[in-house]
N, C-alpha and C positions, 0 to 999 in steps of 0.2 A: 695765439699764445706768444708775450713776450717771448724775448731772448734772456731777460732778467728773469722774467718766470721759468723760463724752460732750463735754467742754469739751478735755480734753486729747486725746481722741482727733482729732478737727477738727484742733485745734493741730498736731499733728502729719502728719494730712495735706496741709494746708495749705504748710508746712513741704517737704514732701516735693516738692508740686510747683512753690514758689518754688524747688528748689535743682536744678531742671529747664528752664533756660531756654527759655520761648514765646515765642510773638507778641509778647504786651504789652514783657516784658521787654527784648529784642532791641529793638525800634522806640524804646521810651523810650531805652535805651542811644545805639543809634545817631542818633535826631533832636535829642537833644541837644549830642550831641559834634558835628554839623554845625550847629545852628543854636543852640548855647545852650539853660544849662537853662530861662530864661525860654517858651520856646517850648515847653517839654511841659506849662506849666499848664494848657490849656485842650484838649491831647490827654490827658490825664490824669485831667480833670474827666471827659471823653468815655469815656473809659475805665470809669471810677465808675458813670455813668449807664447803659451799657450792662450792667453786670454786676448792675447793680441790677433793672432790666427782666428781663436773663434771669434771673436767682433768682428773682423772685418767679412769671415766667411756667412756671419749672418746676418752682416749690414745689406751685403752683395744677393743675399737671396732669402730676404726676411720676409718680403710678400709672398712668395712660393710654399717657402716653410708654414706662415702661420693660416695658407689655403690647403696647406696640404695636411689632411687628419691623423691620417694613419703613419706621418712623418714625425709629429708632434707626440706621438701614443710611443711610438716606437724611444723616441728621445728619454719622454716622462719616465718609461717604464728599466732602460738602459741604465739612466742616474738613479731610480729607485733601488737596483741590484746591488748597484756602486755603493751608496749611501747606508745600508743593510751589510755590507759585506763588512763596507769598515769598520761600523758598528760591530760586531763580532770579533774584527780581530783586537779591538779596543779589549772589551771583554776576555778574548782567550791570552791575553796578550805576555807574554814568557819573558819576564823583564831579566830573571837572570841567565839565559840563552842570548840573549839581545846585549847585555854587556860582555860576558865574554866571546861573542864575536862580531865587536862592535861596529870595527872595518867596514865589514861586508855588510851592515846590514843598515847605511848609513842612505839616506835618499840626496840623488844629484837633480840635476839638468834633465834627465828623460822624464823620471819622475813628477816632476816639477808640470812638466808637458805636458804628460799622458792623460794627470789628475784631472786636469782642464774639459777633455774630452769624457770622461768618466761620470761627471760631477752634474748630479740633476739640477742641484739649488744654481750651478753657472748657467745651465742652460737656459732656463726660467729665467733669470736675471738678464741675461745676454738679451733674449728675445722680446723680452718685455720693453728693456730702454730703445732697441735699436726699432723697434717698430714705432717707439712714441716719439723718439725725441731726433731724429736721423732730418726729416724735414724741419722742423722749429730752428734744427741749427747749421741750416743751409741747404740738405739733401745730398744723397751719394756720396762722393768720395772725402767732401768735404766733410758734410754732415758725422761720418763713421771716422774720421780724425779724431774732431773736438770729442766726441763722448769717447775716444780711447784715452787721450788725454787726461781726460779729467777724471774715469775708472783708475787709469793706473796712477794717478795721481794722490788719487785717497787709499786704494787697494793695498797697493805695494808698503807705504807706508803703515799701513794696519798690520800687512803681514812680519814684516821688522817690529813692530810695537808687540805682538804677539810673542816673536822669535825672543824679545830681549825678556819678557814675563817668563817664558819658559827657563830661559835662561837664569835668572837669580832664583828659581826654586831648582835649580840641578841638583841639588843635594835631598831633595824630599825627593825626586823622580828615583834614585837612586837608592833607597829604602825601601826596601822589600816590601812591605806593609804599604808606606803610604804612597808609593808609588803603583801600588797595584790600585791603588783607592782612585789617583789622579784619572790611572785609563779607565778605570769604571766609570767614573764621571763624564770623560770624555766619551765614551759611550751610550750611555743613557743621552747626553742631551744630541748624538748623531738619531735615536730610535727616534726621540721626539722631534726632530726635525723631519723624521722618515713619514712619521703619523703625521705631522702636517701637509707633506706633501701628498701623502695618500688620500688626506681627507679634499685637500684643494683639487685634485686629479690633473690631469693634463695640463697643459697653458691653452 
């Protein structure tokens, strides 16, 4: 496999699973359209750092991981929990609790972090490019550079492009009604992203 193939193939799945909304997407979405986009810089940055740690921690032992079964089961079924919970709270979700104690209940930096480790659809992603594309684009340390590079390169900027859409509907999030509609929606499509992965199983 080229290196022009192997840039475009990435690209492309990368691609594939921005147009899949997850976790990251969803949360950037809706904590901006409640608290402004100012408030996803520092969930956002969390965001980066997290994805960074797991790339490299599954560049460094992606043969281990995708020989080892019951590691893989464990991971699937972790981000299933994840993915299911947040679904739920999309659903119970208490939007007038949430504005008057807005402060507190705003997501930073740890957040940001934690998500990463949390989040099945990252794992699956993570593992999938760093097992395909890690040798086409040099191997080892190299290899697990370029495809962080080029992850946060598209990533980060979707999750700002997400943050700023959240953002010009602040005032629908903020309507009792149709902001109760927006987290329904954002729920429903976390279920069906849950039913996908349950149907696809493990990686």
């Amino acid at each position: 496999m080229s290196l022009t193939t192997s840039i475009l193939e990435l690209l492309l799945i990368i691609a594939i699973g921005l147009a899949i909304p997850g976790p990251n997407a969803i949360t950037s979405f809706a904590h901006s359209g409640l608290f402004g986009k100012r408030s996803n810089i520092s969930l956002i940055s969390g965001m980066a750092i997290g994805l960074v740690i797991m790339e490299v921690a599954v560049g460094l032992t992606v043969d281990s991981l995708r020989n080892s079964g019951n590691g893989i089961v464990i991971l699937h079924w972790v981000g299933m929990m994840f993915l299911l919970s947040m679904a739920l709270v999309m659903f119970r979700f208490d939007l007038t609790s949430i504005m008057e104690t807005s402060a507190g209940s705003k997501l930073g930096l740890k957040s940001g972090i934690g998500m990463q480790f949390l989040n099945g659809k990252e794992w699956a992603f993570i593992i999938m490019i760093m097992s395909r594309f890690i040798e086409p684009f040099g191997g080892g340390i190299l290899g697990i550079m370029i495809i962080i590079l080029i992850t946060l390169g598209i990533c980060i900027p979707a999750m700002i492009a997400w943050t700023f859409i959240g953002d010009s509907l602040s005032g629908i999030f903020r309507d009792p009604v149709l902001g109760k509609r927006i987290f329904t929606i954002c729920g429903s499509l976390l279920v069906l992203l849950w039913v996908a992965f349950l149907i696809r199983g493990p990686v």
